[in-house]
C-alpha positions as CSV (number, residue, x, y, z in Angstrom):
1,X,15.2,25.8,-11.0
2,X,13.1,23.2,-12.8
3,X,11.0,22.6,-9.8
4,X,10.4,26.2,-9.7
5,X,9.4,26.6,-13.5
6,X,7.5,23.4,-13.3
7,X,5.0,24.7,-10.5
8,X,4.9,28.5,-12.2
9,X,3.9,26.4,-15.2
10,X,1.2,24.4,-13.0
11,X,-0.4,27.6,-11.7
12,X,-0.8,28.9,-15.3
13,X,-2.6,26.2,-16.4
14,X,-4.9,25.0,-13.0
15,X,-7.8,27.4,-13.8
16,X,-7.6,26.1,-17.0
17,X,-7.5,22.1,-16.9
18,X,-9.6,22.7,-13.4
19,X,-12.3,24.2,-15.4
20,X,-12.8,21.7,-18.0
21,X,-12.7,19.0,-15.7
22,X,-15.5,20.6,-13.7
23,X,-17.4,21.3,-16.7
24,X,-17.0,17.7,-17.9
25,X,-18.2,16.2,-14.6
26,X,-20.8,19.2,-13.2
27,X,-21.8,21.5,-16.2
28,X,-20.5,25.3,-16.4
29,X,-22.9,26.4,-13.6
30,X,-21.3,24.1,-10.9
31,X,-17.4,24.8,-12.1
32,X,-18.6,28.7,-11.3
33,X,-20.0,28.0,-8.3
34,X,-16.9,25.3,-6.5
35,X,-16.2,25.8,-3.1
36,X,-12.6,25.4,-1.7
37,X,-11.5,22.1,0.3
38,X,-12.5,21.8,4.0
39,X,-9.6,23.2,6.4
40,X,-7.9,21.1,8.5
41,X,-4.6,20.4,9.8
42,X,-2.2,18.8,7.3
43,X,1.4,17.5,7.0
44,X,4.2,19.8,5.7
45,X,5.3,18.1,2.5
46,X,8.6,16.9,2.7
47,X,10.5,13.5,0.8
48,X,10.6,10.0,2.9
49,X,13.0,7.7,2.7
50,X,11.8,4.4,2.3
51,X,12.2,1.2,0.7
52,X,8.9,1.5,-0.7
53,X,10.4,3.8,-3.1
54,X,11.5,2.1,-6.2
55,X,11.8,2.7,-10.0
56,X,11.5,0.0,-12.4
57,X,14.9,0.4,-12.9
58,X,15.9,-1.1,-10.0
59,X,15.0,-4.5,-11.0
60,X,17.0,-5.9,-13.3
61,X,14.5,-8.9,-14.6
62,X,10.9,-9.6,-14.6
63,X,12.1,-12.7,-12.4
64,X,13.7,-11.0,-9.7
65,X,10.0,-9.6,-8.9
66,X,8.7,-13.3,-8.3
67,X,9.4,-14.9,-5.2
68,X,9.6,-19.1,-4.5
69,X,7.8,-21.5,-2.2
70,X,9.4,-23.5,-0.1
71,X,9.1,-27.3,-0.8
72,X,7.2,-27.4,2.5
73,X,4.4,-25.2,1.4
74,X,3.8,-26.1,-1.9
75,X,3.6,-29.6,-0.1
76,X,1.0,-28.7,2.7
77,X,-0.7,-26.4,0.6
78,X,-1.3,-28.6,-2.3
79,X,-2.2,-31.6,0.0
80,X,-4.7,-28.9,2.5
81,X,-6.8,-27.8,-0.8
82,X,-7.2,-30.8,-2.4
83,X,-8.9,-32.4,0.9
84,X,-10.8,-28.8,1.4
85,X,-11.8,-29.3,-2.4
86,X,-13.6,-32.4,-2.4
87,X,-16.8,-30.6,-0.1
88,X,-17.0,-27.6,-2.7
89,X,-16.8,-25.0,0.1
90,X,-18.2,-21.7,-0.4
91,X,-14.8,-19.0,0.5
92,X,-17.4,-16.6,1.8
93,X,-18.5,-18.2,4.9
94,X,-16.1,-20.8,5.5
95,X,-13.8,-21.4,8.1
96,X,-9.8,-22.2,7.6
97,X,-8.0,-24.2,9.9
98,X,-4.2,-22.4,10.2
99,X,-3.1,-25.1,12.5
100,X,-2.7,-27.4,9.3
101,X,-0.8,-25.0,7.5
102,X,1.9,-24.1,9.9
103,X,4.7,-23.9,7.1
104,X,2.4,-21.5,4.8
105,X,1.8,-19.5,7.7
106,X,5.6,-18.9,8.7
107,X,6.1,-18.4,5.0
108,X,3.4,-15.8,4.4
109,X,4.5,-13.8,8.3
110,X,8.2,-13.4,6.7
111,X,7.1,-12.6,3.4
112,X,4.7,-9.9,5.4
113,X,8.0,-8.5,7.4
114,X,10.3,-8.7,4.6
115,X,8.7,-7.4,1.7
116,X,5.0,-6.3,2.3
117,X,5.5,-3.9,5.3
118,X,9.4,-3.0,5.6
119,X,10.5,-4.4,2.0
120,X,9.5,-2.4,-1.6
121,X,5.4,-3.2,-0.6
122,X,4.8,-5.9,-3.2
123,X,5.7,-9.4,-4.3
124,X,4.5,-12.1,-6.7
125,X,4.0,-15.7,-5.7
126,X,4.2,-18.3,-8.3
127,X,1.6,-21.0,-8.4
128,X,1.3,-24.2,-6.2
129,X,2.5,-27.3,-7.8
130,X,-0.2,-29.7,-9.1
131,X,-3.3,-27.2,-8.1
132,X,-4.5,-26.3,-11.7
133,X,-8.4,-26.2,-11.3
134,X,-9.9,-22.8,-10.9
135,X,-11.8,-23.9,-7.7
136,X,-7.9,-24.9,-6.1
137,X,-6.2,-22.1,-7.5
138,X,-8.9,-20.0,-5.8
139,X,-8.6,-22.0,-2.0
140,X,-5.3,-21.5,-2.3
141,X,-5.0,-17.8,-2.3
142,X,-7.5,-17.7,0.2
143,X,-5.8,-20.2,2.8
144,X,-3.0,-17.9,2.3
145,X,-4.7,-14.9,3.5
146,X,-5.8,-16.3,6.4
147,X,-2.2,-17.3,7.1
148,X,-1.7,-13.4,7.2
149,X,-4.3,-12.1,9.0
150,X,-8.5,-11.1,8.4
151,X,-10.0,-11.9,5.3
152,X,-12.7,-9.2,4.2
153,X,-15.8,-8.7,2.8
154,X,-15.6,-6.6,-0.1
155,X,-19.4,-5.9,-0.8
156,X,-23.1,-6.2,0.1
157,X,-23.2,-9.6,-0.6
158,X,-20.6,-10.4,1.7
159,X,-18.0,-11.8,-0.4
160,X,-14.6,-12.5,0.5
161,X,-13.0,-13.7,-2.6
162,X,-14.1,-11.7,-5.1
163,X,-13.5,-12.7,-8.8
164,X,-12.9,-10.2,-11.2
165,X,-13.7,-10.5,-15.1
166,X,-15.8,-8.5,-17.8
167,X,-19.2,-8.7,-17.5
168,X,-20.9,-6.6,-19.8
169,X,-18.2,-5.3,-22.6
170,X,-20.7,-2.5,-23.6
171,X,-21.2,-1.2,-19.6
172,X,-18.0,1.3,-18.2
173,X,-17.2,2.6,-15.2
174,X,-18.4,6.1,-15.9
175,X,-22.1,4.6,-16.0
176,X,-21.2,3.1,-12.5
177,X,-19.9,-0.4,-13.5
178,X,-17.1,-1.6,-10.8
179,X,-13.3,-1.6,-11.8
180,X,-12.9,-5.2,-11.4
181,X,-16.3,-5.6,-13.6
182,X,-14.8,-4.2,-16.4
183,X,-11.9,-4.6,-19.0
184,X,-10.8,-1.3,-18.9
185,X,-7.5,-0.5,-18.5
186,X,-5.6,2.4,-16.6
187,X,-6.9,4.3,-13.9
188,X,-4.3,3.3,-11.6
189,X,-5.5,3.2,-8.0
190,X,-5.8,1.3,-4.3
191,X,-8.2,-0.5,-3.6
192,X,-8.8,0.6,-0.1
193,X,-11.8,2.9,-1.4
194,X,-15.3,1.5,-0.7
195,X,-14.8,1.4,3.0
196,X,-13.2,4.0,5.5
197,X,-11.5,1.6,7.3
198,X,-7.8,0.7,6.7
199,X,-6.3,-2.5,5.6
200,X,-2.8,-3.5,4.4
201,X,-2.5,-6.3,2.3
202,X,-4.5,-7.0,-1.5
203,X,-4.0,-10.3,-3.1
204,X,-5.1,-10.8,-6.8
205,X,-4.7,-14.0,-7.8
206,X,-4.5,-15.3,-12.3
207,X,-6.9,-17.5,-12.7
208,X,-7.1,-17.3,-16.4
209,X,-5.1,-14.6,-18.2
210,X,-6.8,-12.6,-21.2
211,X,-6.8,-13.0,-24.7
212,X,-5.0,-9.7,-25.5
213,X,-3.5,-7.1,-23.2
214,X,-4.5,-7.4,-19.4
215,X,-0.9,-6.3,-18.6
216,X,-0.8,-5.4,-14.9
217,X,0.7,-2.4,-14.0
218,X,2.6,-1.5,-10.6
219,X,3.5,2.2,-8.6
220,X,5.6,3.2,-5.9
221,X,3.3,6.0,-4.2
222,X,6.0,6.7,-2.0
223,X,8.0,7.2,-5.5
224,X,4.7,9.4,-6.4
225,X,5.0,11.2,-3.1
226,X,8.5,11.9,-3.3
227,X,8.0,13.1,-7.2
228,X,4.7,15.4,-6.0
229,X,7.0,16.7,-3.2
230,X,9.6,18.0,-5.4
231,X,7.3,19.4,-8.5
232,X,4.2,20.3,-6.7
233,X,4.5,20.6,-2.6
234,X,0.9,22.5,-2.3
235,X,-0.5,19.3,-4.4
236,X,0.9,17.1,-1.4
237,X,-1.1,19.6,0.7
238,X,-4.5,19.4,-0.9
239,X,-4.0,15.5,-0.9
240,X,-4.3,15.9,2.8
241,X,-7.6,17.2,3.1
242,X,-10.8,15.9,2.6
243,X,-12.6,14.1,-0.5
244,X,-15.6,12.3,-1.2
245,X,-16.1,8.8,-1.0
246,X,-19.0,6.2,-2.9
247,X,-19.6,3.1,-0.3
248,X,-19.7,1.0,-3.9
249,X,-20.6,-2.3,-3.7
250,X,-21.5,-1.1,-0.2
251,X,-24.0,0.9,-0.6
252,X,-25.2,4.3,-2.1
253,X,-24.1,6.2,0.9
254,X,-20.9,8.2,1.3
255,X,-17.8,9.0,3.4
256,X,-15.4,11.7,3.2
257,X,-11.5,11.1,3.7
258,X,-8.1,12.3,2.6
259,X,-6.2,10.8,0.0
260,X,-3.1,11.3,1.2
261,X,-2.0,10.5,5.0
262,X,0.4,8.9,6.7
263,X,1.5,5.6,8.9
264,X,2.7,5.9,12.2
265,X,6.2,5.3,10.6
266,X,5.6,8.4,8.9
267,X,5.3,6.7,5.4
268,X,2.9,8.3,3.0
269,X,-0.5,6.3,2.1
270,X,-2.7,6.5,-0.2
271,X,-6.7,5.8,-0.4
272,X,-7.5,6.7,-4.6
273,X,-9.8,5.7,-7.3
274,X,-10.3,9.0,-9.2
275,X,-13.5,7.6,-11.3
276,X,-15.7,6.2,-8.0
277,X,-14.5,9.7,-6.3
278,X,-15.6,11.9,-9.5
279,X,-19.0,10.3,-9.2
280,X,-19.2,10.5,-5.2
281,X,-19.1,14.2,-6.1
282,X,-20.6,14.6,-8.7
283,X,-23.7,12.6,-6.8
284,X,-23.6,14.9,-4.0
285,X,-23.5,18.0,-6.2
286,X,-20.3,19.2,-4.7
287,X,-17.8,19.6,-7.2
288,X,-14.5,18.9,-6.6
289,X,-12.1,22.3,-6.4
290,X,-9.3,24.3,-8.4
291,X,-6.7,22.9,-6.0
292,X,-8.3,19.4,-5.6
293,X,-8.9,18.9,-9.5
294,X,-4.6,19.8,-10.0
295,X,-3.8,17.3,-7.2
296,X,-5.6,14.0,-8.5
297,X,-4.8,15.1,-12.1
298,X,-0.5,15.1,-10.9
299,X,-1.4,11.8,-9.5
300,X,-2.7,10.4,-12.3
301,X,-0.1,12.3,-14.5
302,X,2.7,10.7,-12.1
303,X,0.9,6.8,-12.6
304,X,1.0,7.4,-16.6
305,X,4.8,8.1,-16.6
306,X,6.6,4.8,-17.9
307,X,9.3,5.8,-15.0
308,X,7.3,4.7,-12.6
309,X,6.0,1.9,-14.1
310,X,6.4,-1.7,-13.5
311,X,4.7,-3.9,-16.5
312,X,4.8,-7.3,-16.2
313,X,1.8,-10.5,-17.6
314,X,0.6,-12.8,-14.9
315,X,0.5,-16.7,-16.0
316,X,-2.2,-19.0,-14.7
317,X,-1.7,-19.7,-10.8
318,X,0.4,-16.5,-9.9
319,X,0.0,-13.7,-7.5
320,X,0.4,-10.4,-6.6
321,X,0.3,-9.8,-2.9
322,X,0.8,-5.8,-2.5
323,X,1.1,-3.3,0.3
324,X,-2.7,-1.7,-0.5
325,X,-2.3,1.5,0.9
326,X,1.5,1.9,-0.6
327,X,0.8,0.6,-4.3
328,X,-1.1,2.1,-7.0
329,X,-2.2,-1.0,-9.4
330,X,-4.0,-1.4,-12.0
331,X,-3.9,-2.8,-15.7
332,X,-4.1,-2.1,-19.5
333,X,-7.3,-2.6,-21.6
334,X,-8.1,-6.4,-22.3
335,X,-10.0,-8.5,-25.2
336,X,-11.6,-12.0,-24.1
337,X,-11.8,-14.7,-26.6
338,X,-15.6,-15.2,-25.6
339,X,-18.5,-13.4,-24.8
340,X,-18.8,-11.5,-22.0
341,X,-21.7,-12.1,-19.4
342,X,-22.9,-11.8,-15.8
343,X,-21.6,-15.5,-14.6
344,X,-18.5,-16.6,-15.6
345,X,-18.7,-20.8,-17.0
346,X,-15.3,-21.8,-14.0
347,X,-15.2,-25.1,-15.6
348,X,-14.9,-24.1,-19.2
349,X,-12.8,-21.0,-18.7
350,X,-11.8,-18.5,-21.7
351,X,-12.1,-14.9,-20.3
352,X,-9.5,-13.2,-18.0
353,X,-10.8,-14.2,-14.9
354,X,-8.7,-12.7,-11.6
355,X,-9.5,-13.5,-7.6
356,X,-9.0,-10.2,-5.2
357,X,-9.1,-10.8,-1.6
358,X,-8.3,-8.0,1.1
359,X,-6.7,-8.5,4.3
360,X,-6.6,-6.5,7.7
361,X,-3.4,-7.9,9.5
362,X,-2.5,-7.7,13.1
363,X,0.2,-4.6,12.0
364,X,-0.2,-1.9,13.8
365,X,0.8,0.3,11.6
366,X,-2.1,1.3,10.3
367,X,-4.6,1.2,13.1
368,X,-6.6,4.2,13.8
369,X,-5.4,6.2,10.9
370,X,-7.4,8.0,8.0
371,X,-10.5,7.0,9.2
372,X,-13.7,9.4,7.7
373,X,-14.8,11.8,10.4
374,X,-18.2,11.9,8.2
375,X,-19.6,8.5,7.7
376,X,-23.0,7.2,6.0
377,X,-23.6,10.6,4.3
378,X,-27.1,10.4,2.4
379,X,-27.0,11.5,-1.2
């Protein structure tokens, strides 16, 4: 019944909410003139069970969502960055030697089994013992992800581990800036959005938390999925089909791509940013539909619920290491103590300063899956 009265409800207000938002984004000549989603096959919605779908409810302290090292890895990771440290190595283009972290790497492979890939999708690592500098802090993260698989390049410049902080206060996403470029808060999303191909793991990594607020924030999707299921099934449909995608950071070509698909276990996955794909449309002049508009705006309604929310502050050192694709993220609006700017001062640190680093693992699990069928699209 209230499923029922919940989606009569929804198709009473789409052509409404669907036309301001198209107006907002396109003017009131392209909202007249939207054409419907490509057609392709989809997925009959229907609930999974998984372990990936949790409530915060189902933890019953901030500390049961925290993991601990082994002595052994704190030990040989500690001992590994310090010698690493003393040649001031640039993450980008160097080269990790695994064979010297053998305990890290058994570590990092259970972790992967236990909690990223068949566990809830997310953990957070506490720091190393006696690695305090932002340089160690930062080589530690980033030994770990090698332990796991394929570090990335996450933009043009061909950086690896990227660091995220404010760099101009007065500069927002909505005039192009980059999520992790900002301090704005909300806009829950997964990373996996600049590049077509699909990857697993995200680590982000507290390097210096923030003045005021910077809370991070954590999602089932397959909660979301479930919920959309239930409320909305022809929302789980339009997920399925095709969207527009900005290469940012990448370049100012485009891809197109569901948001929604699935793994080969059959476990929803998610590929969302809804600000970077508002302007990938809006660039290309295409505006977004009736049917799209009401699917991304359930998504986002969905993240904003405090049900589904996880809230917890990161201190110096720790880490959240998330299943990308099955774990919305994001944070609430932050204030630095200092002024923001274009290079951030790492041996005098006083803004929120975060490291993000992606990983493409040997799982197979994800191979082959939701890649675009239209690639470098010219604006």
């Amino acid at each position: 019944m209230a499923s029922r009265f919940v989606r009569n409800t929804l198709q009473l207000i789409r052509p409404v909410v669907s036309q301001q938002h198209q107006q907002r984004c396109y003017g009131a000549a392209a909202a007249a003139t939207a054409t419907k989603a490509d057609t392709q096959t989809v997925r009959p919605p229907k609930k999974v069970n998984s372990s990936k779908h949790y409530l915060p409810g189902d933890f019953p302290n901030e500390q049961s969502l925290r993991l601990s090292f082994p002595d052994a890895v704190h030990k040989e990771l500690s001992a590994y960055v310090r010698s690493v440290a003393k040649t001031k190595p640039n993450i980008d283009t160097m080269k990790v030697d695994t064979s010297k972290l053998q305990a890290t790497q058994e570590f990092c492979k259970q972790v992967e089994q236990d909690h990223i890939l068949n566990g809830r999708g997310f953990v957070i690592l506490p720091p190393i013992k006696g690695l305090d500098t932002i340089p160690e802090m930062r080589l530690a993260t980033f030994f770990m992800t090698a332990c796991c698989g394929e570090p990335l390049v996450q933009n043009a410049e061909g950086n690896k581990g990227v660091l995220v902080y404010d760099r101009d206060a007065s500069r927002l996403m909505r005039d192009g800036q980059r999520y992790h470029q900002s301090h704005e808060g909300g806009s829950l999303h997964t990373d996996n959005v600049n590049v077509p191909d699909v990857w697993e793991s995200m680590f982000l990594t507290c390097l210096y938390p923030a003045f005021l607020g910077g809370e991070s924030i954590v999602v089932s999707a397959t909660a979301v999925h479930n919920y959309l299921v239930e409320v909305c099934p022809e929302a789980i449909e339009t997920l399925q089909r095709d969207y527009y995608f900005e290469y940012r950071g990448f370049s100012n070509k485009f891809y197109k791509a569901p948001i929604l698909f699935y793994n080969t276990r059959g476990e929803p996955c998610f590929r969302y940013l809804r600000d970077y794909m508002e302007s990938a449309h809006k660039r290309l002049n295409t505006p977004l539909t009736n049917e799209q508009l009401l699917a991304i705006d359930l998504i986002d309604a969905c993240n904003e619920l405090s049900k589904f929310q996880l809230r917890t502050s990161f201190a110096k050192g720790e880490t959240l290491w998330c299943n990308d694709v099955q774990t919305f993220h994001g944070r609430t609006r932050f204030v630095d103590s200092g002024k923001a700017g274009l290079v951030y001062d790492l041996d005098h640190p006083e803004n929120r300063l975060y490291q993000r680093t992606w990983v493409k693992t040997e799982n197979k699990d994800f191979r082959g899956i939701n890649q675009s069928r239209y690639e470098n699209i010219d604006a």
